[in-house]
DSSP file (Angstrom, degrees, kcal/mol; ACC not computed):
  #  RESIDUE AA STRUCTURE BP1 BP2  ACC     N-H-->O    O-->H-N    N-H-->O    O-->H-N    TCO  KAPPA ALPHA  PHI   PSI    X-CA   Y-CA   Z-CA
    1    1 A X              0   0    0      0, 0.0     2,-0.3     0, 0.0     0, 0.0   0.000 360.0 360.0 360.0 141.4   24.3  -15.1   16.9
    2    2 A X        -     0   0    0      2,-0.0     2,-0.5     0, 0.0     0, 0.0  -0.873 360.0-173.8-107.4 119.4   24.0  -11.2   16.8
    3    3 A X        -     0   0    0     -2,-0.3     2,-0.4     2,-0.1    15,-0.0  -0.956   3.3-166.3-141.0 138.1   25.8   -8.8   18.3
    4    4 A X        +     0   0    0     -2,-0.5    15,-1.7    15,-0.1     2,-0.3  -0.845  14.8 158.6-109.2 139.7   25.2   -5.1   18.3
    5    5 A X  E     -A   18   0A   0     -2,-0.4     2,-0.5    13,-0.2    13,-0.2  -0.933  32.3-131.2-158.1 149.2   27.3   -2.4   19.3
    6    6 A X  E     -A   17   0A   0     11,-2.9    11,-2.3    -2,-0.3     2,-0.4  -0.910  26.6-158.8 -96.4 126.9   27.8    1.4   18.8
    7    7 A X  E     -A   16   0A   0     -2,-0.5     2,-0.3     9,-0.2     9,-0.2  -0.886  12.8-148.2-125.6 152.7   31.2    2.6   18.0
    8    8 A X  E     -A   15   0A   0      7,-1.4     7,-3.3    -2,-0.4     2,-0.4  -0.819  13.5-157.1-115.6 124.5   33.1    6.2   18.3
    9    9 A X  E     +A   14   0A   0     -2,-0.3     5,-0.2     5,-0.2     2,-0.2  -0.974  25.9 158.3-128.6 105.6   35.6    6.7   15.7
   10   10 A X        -     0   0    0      3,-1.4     4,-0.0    -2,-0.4    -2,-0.0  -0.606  58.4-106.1-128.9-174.0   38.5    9.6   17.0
   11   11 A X  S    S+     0   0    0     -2,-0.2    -1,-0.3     1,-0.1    19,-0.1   0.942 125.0  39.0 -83.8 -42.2   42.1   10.0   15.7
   12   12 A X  S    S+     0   0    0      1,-0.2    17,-2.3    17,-0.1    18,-0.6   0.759 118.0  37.3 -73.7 -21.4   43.0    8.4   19.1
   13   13 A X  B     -B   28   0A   0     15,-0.3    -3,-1.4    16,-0.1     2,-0.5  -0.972  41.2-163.6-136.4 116.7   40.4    5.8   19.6
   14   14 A X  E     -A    9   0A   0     13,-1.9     2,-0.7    -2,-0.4    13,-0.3  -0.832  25.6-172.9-103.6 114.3   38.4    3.4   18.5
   15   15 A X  E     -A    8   0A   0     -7,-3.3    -7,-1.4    -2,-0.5     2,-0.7  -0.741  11.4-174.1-118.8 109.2   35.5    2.5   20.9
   16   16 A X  E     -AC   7  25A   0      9,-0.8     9,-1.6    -2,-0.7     2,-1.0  -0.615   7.6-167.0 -88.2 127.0   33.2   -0.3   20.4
   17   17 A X  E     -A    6   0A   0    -11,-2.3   -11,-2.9    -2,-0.7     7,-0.2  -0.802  24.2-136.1-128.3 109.5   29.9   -0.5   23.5
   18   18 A X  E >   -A    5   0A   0     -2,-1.0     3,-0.6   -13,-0.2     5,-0.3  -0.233  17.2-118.2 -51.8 124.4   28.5   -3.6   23.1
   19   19 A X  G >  S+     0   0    0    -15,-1.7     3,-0.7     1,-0.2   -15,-0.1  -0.390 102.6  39.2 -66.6 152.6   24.1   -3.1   23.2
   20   20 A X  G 3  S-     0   0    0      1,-0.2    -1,-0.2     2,-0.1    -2,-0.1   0.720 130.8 -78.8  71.1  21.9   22.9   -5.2   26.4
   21   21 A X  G <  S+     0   0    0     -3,-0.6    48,-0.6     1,-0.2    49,-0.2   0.832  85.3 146.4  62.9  22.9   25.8   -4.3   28.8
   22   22 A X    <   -     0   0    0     -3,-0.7    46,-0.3    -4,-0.2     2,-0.2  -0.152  59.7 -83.4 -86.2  30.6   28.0   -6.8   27.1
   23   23 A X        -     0   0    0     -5,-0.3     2,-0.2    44,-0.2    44,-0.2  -0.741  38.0-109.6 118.9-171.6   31.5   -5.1   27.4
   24   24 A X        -     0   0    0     -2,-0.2    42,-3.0    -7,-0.2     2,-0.4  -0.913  19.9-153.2-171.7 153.4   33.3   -2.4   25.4
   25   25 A X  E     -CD  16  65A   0     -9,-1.6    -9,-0.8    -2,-0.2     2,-0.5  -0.905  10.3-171.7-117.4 146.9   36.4   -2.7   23.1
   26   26 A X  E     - D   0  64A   0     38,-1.0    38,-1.4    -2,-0.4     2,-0.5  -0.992  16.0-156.7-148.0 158.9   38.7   -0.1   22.5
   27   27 A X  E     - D   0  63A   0     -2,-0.5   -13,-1.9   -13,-0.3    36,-0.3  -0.854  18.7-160.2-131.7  86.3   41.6    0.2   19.9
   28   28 A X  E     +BD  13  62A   0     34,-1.5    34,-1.2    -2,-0.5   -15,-0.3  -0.419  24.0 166.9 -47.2 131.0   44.0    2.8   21.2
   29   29 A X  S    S+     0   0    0    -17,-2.3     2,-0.6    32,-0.2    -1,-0.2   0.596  87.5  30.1 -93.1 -53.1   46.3    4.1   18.6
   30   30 A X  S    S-     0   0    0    -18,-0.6     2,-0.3    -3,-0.1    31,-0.1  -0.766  85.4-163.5-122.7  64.6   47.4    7.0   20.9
   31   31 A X        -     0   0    0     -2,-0.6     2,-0.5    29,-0.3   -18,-0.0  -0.319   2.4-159.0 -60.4 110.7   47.2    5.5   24.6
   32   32 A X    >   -     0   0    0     -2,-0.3     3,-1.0     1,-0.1    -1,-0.0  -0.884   7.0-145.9-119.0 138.6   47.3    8.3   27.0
   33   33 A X  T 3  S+     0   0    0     -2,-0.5    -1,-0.1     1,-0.3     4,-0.1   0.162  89.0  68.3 -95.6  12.5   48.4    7.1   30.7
   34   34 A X  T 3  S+     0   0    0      2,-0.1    -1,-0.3     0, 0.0     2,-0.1   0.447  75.8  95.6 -97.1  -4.9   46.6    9.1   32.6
   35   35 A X  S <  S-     0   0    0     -3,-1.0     2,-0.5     1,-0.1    -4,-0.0  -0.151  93.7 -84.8 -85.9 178.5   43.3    7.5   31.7
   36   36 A X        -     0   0    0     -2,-0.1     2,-0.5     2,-0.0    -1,-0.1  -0.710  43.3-131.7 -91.6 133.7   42.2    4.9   34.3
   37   37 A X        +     0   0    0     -2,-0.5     2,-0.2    -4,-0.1    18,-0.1  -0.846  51.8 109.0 -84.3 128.6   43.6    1.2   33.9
   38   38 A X        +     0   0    0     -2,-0.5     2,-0.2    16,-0.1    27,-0.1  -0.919  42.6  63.0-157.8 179.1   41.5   -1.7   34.0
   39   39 A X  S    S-     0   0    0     -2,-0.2     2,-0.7    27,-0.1    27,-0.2  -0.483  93.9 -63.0 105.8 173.3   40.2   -4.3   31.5
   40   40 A X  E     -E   65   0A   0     25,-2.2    25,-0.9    -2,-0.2    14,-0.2  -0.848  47.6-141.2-119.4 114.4   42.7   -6.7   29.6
   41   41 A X  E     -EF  64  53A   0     -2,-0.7    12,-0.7    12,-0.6     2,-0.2  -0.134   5.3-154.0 -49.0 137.5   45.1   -5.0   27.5
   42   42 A X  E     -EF  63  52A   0     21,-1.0    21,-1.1    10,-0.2     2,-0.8  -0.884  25.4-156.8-153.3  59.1   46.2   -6.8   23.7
   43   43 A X  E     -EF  62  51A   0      8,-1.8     7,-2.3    19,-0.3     8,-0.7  -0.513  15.6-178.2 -67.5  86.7   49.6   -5.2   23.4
   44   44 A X  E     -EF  61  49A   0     17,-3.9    17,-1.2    -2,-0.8     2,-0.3  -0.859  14.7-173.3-117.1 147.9   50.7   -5.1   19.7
   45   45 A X  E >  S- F   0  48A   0      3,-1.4     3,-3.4    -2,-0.3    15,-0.0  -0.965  78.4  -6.5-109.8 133.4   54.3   -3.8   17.9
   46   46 A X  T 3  S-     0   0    0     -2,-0.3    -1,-0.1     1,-0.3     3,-0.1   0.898 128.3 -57.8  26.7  66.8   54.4   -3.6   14.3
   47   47 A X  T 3  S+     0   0    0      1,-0.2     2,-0.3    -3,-0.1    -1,-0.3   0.187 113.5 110.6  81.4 -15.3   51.5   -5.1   13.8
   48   48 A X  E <  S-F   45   0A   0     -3,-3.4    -3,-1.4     1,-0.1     2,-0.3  -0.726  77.4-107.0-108.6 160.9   52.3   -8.3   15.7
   49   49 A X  E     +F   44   0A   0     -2,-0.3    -5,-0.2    -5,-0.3     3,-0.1  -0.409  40.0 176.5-105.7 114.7   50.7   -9.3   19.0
   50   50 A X  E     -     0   0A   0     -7,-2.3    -6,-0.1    -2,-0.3     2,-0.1   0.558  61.2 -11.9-125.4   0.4   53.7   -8.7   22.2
   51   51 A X  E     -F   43   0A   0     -8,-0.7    -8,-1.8     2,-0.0     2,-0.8  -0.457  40.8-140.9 161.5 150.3   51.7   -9.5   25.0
   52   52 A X  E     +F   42   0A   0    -10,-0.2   -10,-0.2    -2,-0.1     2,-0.2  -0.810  51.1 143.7 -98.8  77.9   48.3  -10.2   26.9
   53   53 A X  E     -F   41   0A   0     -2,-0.8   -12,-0.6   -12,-0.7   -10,-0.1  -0.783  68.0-108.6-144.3 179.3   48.5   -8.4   30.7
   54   54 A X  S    S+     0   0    0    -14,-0.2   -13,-0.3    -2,-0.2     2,-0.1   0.846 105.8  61.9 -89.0 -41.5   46.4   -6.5   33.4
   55   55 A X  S    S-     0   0    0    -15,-0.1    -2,-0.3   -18,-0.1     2,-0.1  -0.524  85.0-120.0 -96.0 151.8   48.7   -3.2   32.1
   56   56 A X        -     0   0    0     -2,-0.1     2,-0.1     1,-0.1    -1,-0.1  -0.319  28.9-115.0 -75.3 166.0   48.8   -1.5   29.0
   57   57 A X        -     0   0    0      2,-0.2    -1,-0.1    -2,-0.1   -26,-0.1  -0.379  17.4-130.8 -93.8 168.1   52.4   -1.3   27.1
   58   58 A X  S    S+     0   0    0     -2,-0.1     2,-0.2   -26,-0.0    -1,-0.0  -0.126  86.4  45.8-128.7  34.3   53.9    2.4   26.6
   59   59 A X  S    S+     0   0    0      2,-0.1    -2,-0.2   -15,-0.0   -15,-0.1  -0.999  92.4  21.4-154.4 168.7   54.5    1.7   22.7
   60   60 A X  S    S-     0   0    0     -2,-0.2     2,-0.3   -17,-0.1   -29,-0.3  -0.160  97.5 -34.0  88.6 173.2   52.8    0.4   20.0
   61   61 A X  E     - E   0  44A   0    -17,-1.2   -17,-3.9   -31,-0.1     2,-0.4  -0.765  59.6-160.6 -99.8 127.5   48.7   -0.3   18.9
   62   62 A X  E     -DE  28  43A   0    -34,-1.2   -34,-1.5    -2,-0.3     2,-0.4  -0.921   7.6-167.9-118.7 104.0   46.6   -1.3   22.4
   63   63 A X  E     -DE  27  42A   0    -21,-1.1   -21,-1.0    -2,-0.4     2,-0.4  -0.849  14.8-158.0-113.8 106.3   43.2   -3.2   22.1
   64   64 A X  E     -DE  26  41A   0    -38,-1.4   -38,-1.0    -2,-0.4     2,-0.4  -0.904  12.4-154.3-138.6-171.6   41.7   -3.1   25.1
   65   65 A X  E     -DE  25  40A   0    -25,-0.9   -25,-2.2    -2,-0.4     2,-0.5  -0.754  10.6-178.8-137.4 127.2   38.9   -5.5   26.4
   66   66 A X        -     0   0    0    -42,-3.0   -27,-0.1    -2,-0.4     3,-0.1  -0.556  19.9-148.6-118.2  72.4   36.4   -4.2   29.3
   67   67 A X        -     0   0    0     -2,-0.5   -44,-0.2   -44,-0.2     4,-0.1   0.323  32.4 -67.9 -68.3 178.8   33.8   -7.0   30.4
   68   68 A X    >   -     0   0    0    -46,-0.3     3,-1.4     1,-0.1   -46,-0.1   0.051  41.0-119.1 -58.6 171.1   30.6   -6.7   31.5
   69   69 A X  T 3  S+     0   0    0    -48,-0.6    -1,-0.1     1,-0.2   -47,-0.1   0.771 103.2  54.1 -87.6  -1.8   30.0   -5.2   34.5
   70   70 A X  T 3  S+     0   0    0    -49,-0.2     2,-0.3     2,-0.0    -1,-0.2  -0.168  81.9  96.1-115.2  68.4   28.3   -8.1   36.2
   71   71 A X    <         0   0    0     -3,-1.4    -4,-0.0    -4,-0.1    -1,-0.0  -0.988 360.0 360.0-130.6 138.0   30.6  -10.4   35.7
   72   72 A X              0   0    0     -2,-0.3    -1,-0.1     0, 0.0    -3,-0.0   0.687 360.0 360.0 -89.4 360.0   33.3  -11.1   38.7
């Protein structure tokens, strides 16, 4: 299996968009709350993994997970 994506490399973000409308990833270093929430959120402190929820955390490294859009 193959999967292609293009990714955008900033000091705040790192943003993978999966080719074929198959999602987007992003790796927050520097999460700014003003953005729109949605997706599922990967909520990690010092390195280690502190929780899996609809909302983002307000510390810490944030990976979050956007599926496609036709999926319900």
């Amino acid at each position: 299996m193959q999967i292609e994506a293009e990714m955008t490399v900033t000091t705040d973000v790192v943003k993978l968009v999966f080719h074929n409308k198959q999602g987007e990833l992003y790796i927050h270093h520097n999460f700014k709350y003003n953005q729109a929430v949605s997706g599922l959120y990967l909520n990690f402190k010092n390195r280690k993994l502190q929780s899996a929820s609809l909302q983002p955390a307000d510390h810490g490294i944030i990976i979050q997970l956007l599926p496609p859009k036709n999926i319900n």
